[in-house]
N, C-alpha and C positions, 0 to 999 in steps of 0.2 A: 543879741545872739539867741538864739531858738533855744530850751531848755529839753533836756530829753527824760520823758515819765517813762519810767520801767515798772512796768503792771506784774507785782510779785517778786517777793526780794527775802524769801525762807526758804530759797532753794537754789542749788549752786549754777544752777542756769542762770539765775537772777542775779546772780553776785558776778558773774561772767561779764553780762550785759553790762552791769555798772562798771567794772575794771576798762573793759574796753573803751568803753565812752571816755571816762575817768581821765584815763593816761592822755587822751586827745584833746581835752580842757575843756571837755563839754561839758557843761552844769547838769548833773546828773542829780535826777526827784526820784526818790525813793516813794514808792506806792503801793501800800498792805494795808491788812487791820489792824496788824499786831506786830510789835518791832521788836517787841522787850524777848522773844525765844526766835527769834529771826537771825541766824549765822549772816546771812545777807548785808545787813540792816548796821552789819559791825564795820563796813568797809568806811575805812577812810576816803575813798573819794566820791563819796555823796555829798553833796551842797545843803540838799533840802530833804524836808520830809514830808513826805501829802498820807495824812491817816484816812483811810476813808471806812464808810460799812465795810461790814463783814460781808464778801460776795453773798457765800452761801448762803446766805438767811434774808437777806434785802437787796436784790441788786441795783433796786431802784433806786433806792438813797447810793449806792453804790456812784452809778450814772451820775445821781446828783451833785453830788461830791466832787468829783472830776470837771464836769460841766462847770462848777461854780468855780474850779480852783483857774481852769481853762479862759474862763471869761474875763480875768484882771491880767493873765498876761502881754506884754505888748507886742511880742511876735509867738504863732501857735506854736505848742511844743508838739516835738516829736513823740507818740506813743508806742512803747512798745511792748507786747506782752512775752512771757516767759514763761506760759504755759499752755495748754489747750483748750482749760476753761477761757480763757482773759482771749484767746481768739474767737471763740464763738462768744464772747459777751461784745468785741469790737461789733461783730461781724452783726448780732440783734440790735444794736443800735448805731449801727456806722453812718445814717447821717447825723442825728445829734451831736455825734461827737467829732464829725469832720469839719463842723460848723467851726471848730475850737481848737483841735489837733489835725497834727500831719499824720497820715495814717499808711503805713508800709503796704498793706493786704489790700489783694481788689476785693470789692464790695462783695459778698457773699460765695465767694468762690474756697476760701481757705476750711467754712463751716463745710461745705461738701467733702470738698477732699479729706476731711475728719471720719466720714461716716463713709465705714469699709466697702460697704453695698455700693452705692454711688460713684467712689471712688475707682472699683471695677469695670462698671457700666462706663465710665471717661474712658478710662487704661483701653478697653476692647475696643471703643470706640477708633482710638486713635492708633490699634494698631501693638500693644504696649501687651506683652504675655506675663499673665496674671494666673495664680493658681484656680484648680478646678473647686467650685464654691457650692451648697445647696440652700438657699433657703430653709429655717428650720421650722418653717410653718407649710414646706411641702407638704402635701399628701401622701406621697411615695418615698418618705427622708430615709428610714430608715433604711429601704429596700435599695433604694437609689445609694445610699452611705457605702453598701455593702459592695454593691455592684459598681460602682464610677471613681468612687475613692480609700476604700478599703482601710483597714485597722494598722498601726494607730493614725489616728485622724483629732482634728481641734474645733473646738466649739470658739469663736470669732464674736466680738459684741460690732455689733454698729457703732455704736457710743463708747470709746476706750475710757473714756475720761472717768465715765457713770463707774462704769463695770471694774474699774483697779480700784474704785474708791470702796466700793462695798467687797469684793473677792481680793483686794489685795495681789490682784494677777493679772495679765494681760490675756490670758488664754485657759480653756479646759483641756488638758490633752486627755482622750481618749482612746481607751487599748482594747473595749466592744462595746457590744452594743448597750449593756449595760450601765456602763460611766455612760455613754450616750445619752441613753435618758435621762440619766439621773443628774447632769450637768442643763442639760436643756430645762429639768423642770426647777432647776435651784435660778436659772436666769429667768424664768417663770415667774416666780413666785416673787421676783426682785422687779417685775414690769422692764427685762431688759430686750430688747430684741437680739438676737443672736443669730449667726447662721455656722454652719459646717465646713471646714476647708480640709483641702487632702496638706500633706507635711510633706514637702518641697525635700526629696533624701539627701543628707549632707550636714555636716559637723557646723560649729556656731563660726565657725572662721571661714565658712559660705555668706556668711553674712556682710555684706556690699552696700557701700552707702555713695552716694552724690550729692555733694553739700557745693550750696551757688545762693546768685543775687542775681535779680532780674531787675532792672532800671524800670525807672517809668514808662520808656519808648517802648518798653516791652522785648527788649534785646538783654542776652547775657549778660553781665559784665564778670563774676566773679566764679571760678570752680574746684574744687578740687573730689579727690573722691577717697574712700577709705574701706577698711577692710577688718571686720568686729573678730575681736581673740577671745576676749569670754565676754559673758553675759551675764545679771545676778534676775529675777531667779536664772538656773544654767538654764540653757536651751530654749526658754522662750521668755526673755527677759530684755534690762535694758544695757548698753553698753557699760561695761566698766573697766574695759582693757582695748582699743582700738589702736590701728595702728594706722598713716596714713597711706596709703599703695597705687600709684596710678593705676586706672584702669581704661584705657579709652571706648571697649564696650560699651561702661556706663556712660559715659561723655556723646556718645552716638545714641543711646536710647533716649536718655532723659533731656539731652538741652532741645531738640526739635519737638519733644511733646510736651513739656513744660510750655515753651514760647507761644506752641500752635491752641493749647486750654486758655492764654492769658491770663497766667501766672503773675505775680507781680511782687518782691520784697524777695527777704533769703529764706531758705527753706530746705530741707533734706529729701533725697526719696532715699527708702529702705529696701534694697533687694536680697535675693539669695539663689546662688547658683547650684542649680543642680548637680550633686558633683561625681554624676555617670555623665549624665548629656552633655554639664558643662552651658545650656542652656540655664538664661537669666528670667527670675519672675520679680514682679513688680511686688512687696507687702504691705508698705504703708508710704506714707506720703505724712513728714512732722513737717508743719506748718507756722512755722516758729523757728525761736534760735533754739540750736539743740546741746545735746549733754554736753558732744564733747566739743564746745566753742571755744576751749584753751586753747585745746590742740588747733582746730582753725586759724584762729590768731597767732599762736607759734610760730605758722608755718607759712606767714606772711597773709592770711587777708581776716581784719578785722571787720566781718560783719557788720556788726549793728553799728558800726562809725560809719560802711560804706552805705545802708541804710539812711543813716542820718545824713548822709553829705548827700544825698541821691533825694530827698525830699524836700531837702532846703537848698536846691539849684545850683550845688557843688560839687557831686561827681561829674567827671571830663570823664571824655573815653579816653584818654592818655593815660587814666589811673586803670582802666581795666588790667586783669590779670589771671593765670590759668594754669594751677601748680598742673604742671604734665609731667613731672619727674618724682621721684621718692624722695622723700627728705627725711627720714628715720625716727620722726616723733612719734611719739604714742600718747592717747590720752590716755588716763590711771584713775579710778573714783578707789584712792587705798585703801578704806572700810570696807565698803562692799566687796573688793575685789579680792581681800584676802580670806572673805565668807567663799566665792565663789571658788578660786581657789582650792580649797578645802575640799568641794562637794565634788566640784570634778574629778579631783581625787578618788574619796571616799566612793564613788559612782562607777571607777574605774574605767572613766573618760580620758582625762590628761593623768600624767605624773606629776608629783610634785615637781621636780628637776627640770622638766620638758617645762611646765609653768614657768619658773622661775628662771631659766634660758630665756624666755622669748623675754620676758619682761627686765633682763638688766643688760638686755643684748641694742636698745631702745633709747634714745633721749626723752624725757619724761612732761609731760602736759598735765601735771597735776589737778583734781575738778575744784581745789579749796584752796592747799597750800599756795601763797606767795611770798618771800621774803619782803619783798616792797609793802606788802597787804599783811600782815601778819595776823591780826585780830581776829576775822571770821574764822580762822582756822584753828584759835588757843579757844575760842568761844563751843567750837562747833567739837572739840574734844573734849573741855569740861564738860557739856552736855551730854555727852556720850559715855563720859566715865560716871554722871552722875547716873544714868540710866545701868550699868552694868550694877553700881555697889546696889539699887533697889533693887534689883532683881538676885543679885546673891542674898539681900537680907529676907527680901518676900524666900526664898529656898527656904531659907534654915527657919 
């Protein structure tokens, strides 16, 4: 039986991917630097554990590691990653490592879809309406800022991954020209490339997703779609209250331009409707299993199993499947979401009460809690309260 490596397992994507596998009696390989502050790494149903380099500082030995673990087993494992470094590091070495593993992504198409620029140039290409964007090494940005996309407006990295690691954000929001530059010259000084987008008008529950599997043939098999209730940071951040909502809009946009770029593995695309126009824009493209994969699997289609059966010559089309109807789950990330919570508040966005209606109005997709799994969870709050009491003692 094929083993399946999950690239990254200290973060609750990662501990998702191993539950899922887990419950379907897939020998699930735990693959990090570091296990011992890993909530991931506490799941009971890992089999095995592969330590490799530290990505960040050697990837080579990184490569090495895997390579070597790759070449004693007697059928290739499944590789999957659980973030968006571990997809552009498949993606720099994807024949090396094909030689050894089954690999979900096409060959260098998932690294594109990462870098925002590129990924607009596909979207236009194919048709796919995408917000109005400027280069921030135009010559005319500033003028052009004023004139085509107006205040407030967001400073955008090409590289998401780079840019939240050092800014701890996914975006600059800007309210003139002055944060303008002064955001342009702080991703400067960081060698990030950035460019300018205009802010699509509409609340974070404009926020629309399309979460699917594309087989190897290159044909659908899996979809559903979802619709984000808050965000942590607010407004331009990542899901920590989703709820699932058919929409067949997105079903019409994204399954015939996913299929028609040669797409390959599960994946999400990010939109947001305009909510005068009601008109849909394309934001991101996660390339990878995403936050909220509980909720996914809740609501009947377990991804990275359907992945795994799909590379090792056992998904049927008989298994295909296509939530078109509401099913009332929601995912929930509790920590972060009771921060967010709070600020939507305090910002005089939601109300408390309005919050706390939508959220127990909901069956719950929790991103850590399982009863069955309990560990990563009693781990992942001693951590958390160990972090609270040092920062009351650093106070006093």
């Amino acid at each position: 039986m094929n083993k399946a490596v999950v690239l990254g397992c200290n973060y609750y994507i990662g501990l998702s991917i191993i539950r899922c596998l887990g419950r379907e009696g897939v020998d699930v390989v735990a693959c990090d630097y570091d296990f011992k502050d890993s909530y991931g790494a506490k799941s009971t149903y890992i089999r095995e554990f592969l330590q490799v380099a530290n990505f960040n500082e050697n990837e080579q030995q990184t490569l090495s590691d895997l390579i070597e673990y790759g070449k004693h087993q007697a059928e290739k494992p499944v590789l999957l990653p659980s973030h968006d470094k571990y997809v552009e590091f498949i993606d720099r070495y994807y024949d090396e490592l094909e030689e050894y593993y089954l690999i979900s992504q096409a060959k260098g198409l998932n690294s594109q879809l990462l870098d925002k620029w590129v990924l607009h140039d596909i979207a236009h290409q194919h048709g796919v309406r995408v917000p109005a964007t400027i280069h921030s090494q135009d010559e005319q940005l500033f003028e052009r800022v004023v004139n085509e996309l107006g205040f407030p407006c967001i400073i955008k990295p090409f590289d998401t991954v780079v840019f939240t690691k050092i800014f701890r954000n996914k975006v600059f929001i800007c309210h003139n020209e002055d944060e303008l530059k002064s955001g342009i010259q702080k991703a400067k000084e960081n060698n990030i490339d950035v460019f300018v987008q205009e802010i699509i008008p509409g609340f974070d529950d404009c926020m629309l997703t399309y979460d699917f599997h594309i087989d190897r043939t290159g044909k659908t098999s899996h979809y559903m779609t979802a619709q984000k209730q808050r965000q942590w940071p607010i407004n331009f951040g990542a899901s920590v209250f989703t709820i699932q909502k058919y929409n067949q809009k997105l079903v019409d946009i994204s399954k015939p331009f996913l299929e028609a770029i040669g797409y390959r593995g599960f994946g999400e695309i990010e939109f947001k409707q305009h909510d005068k126009t009601g008109e849909i824009y394309l934001i991101e493209i996660n390339a990878r299993t995403t936050n909220f994969n509980h909720m996914i699997y809740k609501v009947g289609l377990n991804m990275p199993y359907i992945a795994y059966l799909d590379l090792t010559g056992q998904l049927k089309e008989s298994d295909y499947k296509y939530i078109d109807y509401n099913t009332n789950y929601a995912f929930i990330y509790g920590f972060e979401d009771v921060v967010a919570i709070w600020h939507y508040w305090k910002t005089g966005q939601v109300g408390l009460l309005k919050s706390l209606k939508i959220s127990f109005s909901k069956k719950w997709a929790p991103a850590i809690f399982s009863i069955s799994d309990i560990r990563p969870w009693l781990f992942f709050n001693q951590k958390l309260l160990g972090k609270v009491v040092n920062k009351m003692f650093r106070r006093k």
